[in-house]
C-alpha positions in Angstrom: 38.0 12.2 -55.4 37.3 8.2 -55.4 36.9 6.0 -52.6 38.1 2.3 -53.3 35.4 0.8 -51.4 32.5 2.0 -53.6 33.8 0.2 -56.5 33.0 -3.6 -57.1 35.7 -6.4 -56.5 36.3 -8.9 -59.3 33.7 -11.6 -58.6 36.1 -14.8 -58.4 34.4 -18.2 -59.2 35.2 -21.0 -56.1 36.9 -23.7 -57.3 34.6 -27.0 -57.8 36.1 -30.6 -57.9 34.1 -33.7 -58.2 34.4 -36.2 -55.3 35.5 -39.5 -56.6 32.8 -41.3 -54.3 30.3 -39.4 -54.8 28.0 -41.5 -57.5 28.0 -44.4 -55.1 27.3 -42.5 -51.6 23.6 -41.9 -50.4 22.8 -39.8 -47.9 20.4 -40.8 -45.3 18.9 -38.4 -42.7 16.3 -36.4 -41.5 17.9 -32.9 -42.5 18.0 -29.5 -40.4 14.4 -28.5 -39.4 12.4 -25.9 -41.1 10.9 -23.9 -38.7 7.8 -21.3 -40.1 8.9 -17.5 -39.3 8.2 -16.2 -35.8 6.3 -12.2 -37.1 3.2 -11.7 -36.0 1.7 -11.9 -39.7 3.5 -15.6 -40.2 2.3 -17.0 -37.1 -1.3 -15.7 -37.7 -1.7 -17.4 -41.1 0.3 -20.7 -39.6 -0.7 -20.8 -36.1 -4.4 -19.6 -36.2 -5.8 -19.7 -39.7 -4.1 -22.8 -40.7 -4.2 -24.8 -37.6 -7.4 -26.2 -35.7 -6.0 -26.2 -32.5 -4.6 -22.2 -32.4 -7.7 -21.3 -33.8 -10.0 -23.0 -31.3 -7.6 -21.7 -28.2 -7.9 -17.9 -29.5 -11.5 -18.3 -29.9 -12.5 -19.9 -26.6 -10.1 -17.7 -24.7 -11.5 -14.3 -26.2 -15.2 -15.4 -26.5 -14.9 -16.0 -23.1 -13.2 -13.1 -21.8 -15.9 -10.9 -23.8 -19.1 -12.4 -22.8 -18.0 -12.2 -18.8 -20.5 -9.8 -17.0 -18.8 -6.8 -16.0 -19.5 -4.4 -13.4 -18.4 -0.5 -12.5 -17.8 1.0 -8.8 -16.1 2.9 -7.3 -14.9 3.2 -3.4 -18.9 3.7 -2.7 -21.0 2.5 -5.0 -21.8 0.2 -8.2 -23.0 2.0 -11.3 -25.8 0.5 -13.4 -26.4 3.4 -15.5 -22.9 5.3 -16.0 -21.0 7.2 -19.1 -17.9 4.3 -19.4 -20.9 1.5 -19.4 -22.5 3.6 -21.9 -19.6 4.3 -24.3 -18.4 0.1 -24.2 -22.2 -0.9 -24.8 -21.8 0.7 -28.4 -18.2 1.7 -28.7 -18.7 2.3 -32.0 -20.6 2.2 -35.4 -19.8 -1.7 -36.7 -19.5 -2.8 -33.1 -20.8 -4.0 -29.8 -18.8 -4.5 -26.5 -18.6 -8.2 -27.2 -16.8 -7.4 -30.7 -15.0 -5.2 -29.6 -13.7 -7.2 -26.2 -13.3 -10.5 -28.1 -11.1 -8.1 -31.0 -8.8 -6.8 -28.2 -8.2 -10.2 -26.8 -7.8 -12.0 -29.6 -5.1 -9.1 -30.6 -3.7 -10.1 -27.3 -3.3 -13.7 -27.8 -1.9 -13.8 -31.2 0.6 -11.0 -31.1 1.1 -10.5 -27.2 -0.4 -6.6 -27.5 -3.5 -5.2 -27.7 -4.3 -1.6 -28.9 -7.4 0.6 -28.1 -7.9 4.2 -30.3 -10.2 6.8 -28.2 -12.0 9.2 -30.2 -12.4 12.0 -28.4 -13.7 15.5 -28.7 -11.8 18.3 -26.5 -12.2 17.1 -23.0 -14.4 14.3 -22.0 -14.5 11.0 -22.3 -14.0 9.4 -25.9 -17.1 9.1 -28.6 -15.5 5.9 -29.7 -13.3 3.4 -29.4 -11.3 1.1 -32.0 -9.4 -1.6 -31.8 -6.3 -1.2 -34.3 -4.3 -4.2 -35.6 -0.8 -5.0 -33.8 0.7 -5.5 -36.8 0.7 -2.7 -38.3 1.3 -0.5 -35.0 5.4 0.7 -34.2 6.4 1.9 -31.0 7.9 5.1 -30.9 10.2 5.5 -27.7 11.2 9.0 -26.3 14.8 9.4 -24.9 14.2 7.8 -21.4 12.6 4.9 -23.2 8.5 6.0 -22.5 6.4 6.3 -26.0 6.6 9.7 -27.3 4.1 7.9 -30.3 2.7 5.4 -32.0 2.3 4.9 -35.8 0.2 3.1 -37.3 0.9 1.6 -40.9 -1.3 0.6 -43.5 0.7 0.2 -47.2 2.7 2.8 -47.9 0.6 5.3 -45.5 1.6 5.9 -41.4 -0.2 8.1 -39.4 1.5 8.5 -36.0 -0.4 9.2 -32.7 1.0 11.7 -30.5 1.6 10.6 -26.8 3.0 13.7 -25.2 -0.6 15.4 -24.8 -2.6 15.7 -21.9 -4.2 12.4 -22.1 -3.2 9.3 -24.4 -5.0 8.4 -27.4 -3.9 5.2 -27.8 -4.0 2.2 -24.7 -1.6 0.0 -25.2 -2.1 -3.4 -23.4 1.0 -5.7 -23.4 2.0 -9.0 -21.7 4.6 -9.7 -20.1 8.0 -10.3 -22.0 11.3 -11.2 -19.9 13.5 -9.4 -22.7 11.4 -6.6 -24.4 10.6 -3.6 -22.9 8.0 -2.3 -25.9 6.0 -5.1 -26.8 4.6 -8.6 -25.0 4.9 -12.2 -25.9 2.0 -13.6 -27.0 1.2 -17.6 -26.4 1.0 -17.9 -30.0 5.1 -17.5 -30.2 5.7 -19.6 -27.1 3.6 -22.0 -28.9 5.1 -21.6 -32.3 7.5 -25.2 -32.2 4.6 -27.3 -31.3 1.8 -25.6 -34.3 4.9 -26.4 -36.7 4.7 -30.0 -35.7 1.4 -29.9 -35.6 1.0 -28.5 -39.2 4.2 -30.8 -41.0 1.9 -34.3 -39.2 -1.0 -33.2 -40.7 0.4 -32.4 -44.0 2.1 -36.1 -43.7 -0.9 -37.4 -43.2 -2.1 -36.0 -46.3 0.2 -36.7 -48.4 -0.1 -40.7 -47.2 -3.5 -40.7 -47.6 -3.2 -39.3 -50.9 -0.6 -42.4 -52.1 -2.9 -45.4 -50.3 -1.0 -44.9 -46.9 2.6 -46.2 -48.9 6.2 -45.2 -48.4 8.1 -43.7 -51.6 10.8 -45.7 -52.7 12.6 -46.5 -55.6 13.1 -48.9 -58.7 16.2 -50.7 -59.0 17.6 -52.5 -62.2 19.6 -55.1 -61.9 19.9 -56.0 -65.9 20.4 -59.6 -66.5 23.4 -60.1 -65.4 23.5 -58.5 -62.1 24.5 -54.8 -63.4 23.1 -52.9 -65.9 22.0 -49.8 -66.8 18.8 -47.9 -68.2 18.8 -46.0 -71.7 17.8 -42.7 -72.1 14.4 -43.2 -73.8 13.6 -46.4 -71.2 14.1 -44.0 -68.0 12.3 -41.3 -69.6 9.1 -43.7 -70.3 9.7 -45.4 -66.8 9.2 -41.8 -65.1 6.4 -40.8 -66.8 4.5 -44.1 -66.1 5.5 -43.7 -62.6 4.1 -40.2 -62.9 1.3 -41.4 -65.0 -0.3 -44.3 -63.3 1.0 -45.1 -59.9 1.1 -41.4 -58.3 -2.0 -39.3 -56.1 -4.9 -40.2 -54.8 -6.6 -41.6 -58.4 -3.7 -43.9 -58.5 -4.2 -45.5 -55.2 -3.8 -49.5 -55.2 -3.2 -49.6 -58.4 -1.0 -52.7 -59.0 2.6 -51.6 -60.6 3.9 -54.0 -63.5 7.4 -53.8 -63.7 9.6 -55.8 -66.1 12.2 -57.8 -66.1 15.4 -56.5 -64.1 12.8 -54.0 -62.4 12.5 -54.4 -58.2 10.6 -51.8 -56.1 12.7 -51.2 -52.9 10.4 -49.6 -50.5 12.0 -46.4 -48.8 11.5 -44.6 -45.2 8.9 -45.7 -42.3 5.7 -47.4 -42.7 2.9 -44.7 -41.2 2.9 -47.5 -38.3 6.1 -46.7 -37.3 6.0 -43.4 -37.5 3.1 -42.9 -35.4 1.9 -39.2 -36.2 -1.4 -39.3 -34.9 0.1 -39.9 -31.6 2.5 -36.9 -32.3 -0.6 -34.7 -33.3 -2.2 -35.5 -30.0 1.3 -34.6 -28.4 2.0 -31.5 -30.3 -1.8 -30.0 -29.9 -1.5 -30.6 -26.1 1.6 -28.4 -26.3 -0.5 -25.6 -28.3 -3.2 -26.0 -25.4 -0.7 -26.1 -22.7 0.5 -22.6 -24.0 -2.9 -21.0 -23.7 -3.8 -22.2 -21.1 -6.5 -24.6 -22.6 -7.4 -27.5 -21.0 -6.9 -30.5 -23.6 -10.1 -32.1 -22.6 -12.2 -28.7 -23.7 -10.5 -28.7 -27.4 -11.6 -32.8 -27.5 -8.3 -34.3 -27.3 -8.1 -37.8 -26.2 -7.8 -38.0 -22.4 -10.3 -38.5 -19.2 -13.3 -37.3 -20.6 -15.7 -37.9 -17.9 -18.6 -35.5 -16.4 -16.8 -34.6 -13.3 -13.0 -33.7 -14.9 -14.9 -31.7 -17.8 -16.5 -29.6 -14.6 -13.2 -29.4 -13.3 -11.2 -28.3 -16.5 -13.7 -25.8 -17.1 -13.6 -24.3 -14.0 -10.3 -24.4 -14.2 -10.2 -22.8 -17.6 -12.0 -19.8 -16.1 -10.2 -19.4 -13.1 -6.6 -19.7 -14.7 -7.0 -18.5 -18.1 -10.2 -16.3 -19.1 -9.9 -14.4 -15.4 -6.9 -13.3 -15.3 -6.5 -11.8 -19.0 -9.9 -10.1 -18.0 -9.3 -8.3 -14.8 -5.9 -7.7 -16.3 -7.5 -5.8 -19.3 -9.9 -4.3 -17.5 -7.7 -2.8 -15.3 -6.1 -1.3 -17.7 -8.9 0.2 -19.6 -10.3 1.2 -16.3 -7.2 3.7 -15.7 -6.7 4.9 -19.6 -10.9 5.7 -19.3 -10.2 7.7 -15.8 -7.9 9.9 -17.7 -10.4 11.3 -20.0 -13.3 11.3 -17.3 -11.4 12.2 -14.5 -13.6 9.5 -12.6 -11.9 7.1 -10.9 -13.9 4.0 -11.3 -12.9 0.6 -11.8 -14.3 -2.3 -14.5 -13.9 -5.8 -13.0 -15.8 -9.3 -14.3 -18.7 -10.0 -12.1 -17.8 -13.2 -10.5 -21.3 -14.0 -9.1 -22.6 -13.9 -12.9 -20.1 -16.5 -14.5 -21.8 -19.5 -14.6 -18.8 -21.9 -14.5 -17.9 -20.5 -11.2 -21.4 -20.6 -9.4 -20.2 -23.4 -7.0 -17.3 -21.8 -5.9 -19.3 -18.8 -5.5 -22.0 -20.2 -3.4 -19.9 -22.0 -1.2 -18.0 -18.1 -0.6 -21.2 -16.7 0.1 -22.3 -19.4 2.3 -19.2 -18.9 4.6 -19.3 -15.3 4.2 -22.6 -15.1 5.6 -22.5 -17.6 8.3 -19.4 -15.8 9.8 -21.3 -14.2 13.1 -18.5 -12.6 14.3 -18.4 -10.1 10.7 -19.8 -6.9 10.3 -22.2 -6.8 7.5 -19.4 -4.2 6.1 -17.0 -6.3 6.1 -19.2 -9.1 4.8 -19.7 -6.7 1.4 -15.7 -6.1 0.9 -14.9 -9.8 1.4 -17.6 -10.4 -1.1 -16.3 -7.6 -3.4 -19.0 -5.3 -3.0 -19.0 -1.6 -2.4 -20.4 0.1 0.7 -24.3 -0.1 1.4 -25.7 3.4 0.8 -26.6 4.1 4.8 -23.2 3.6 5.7 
């Protein structure tokens, strides 16, 4: 039996005609815009390893975030000796708590989800703990749309971590996303227009600097009666001169000789009016806008004196490295509980960040001038636990 369908139609050839116009029209415009791809793995390479300005972000942000003081309590009391302190001092073999903080964040940043892999015996709390890349982890929802799994992908090879257990191997970390319920959106892709523009200035840039700052343009002949045209074998040297002598860097300000019936018509914007250093600056406030990087802190032209760079890092803390933190933290705090059946809670120490000591004093200050406080009360405000004799 035969189904129509599978067989191949009879490729038909469009019709071409030839526009009568068409040798004496030329088209000017700037074109549709290429935009780089919007994966994780593209934006990476463009966004971050390619482009000053993501890469600086990313690192500030997650060096930050992982060299905040942290500290563990619980409704009574602050650890400073404790099995979860223990486990994130050395969380595993090839890394510390700050490598394996800064790892998580920056998976964060660049892909909008971060992914944590406990190694644990039967009961207890994990041996180890690995950061795995967000690229290569899928999301495997159950029926009423909860992860059933999570597989991770490497070449050809998957292995797929069961979620249906007593406890969950893998913590998934996410940010928020308005329209996707499995993964986050990361500052990277929000970001993603303005790194383009970023990227295509500085490759004009290059390129101009490579032909002495000049336009391209092209080489008329007029013949010696007004009209005229080229032979073959006069073209064909003509090009290769071009290409020879008056092309690239090595080539720059060289003088061009042209002969009789020759005239160089400059083409496109002088590098005046185009202005891209100006659109860099714009473009790589945009990229520090979607961090949440003050410009002044990535040394962008602005008001770069004492008392703003105080401010804008302050602010930086307080707006940026903060809140990603305590939202991490939070979570790791609860996925750890599962295993230890502890309930204590990881939160940056405040009174330790050193960009914050002002605003830190000052709380103090008017915490413990208030007479009319407890000295209870005084610790919660503060954010301590409960004094021992209580």
């Amino acid at each position: 039996m035969g189904f129509s369908f599978f067989k191949q139609s009879e490729v038909r050839v469009s019709e071409v005609k030839a526009s009568a116009t068409g040798p004496v029209i030329a088209f000017s415009g700037s074109g549709r815009v290429a935009w780089s791809a919007r994966d994780t793995v593209s934006l990476t390479k463009s966004g971050f390893a390619a482009n000053p300005v993501g890469f600086r972000c990313v690192k500030m942000i997650a060096e930050a975030a992982a060299a905040l003081p942290l500290v563990l309590q619980d409704a009574d009391r602050r650890f400073d000796v404790h099995p979860v302190l223990a486990l994130l001092t050395k969380p595993n073999a090839g890394q510390g708590r700050a490598d394996l903080l800064e790892a998580l964040y920056g998976q964060m940043l660049l892909s909008g989800d971060g992914y944590l892999e406990a190694v644990s015996p039967e009961g207890g709390l994990p041996v180890e703990l690995h950061v795995l890349r967000s690229d290569r982890m899928v999301f495997v929802p159950g029926r009423d749309g909860w992860p059933v799994a999570y597989e991770y992908k490497v070449g050809g090879r998957k292995h797929r971590f069961d979620m249906t257990g007593g406890v969950a191997p893998i913590c998934h970390i996410r940010s928020f996303h308005p329209q996707d319920d499995h993964y986050g959106l990361s500052p990277m892709q929000a970001a993603a227009a303005a790194l383009d523009v970023h990227n295509s200035a500085s490759r004009w840039s290059k390129s101009l600097l490579d032909n002495a700052a000049r336009p391209s343009g092209a080489i008329v002949y007029k013949g010696a009666d007004g009209q005229g045209q080229l032979a073959q074998d006069q073209y064909a040297r003509l090009l290769d001169e071009m290409e020879s002598y008056h092309q690239g860097a090595a080539n720059a300000g060289r003088p061009m000789l042209l002969e009789g019936g020759l005239d160089w018509k400059p083409m496109g914007f002088s590098p005046s009016d185009m202005e891209f250093q100006k659109t860099k600056e714009s473009a790589a406030r945009e990229v520090a806008l979607a961090f949440g990087v003050p410009p002044m802190l990535l040394g962008l032209p602005g008001d770069a004196t004492f008392a703003n760079y105080q401010e804008a890092h302050r602010a930086f803390y307080r707006l940026t490295v903060l809140p990603l933190a305590s939202k991490v933290l939070a979570s790791l705090s609860n996925w750890l509980a599962e295993y230890s059946g502890d309930p204590v809670a990881l939160s940056p120490d405040l009174d330790g960040v050193s960009a914050l000591s002002a605003e830190r004093e000052a709380r103090w200050r008017r915490v413990t001038d208030a007479d009319f406080l407890s000295v209870a009360e005084k610790r919660a405000l503060l954010g301590l636990p409960k004094a021992v004799d209580e």
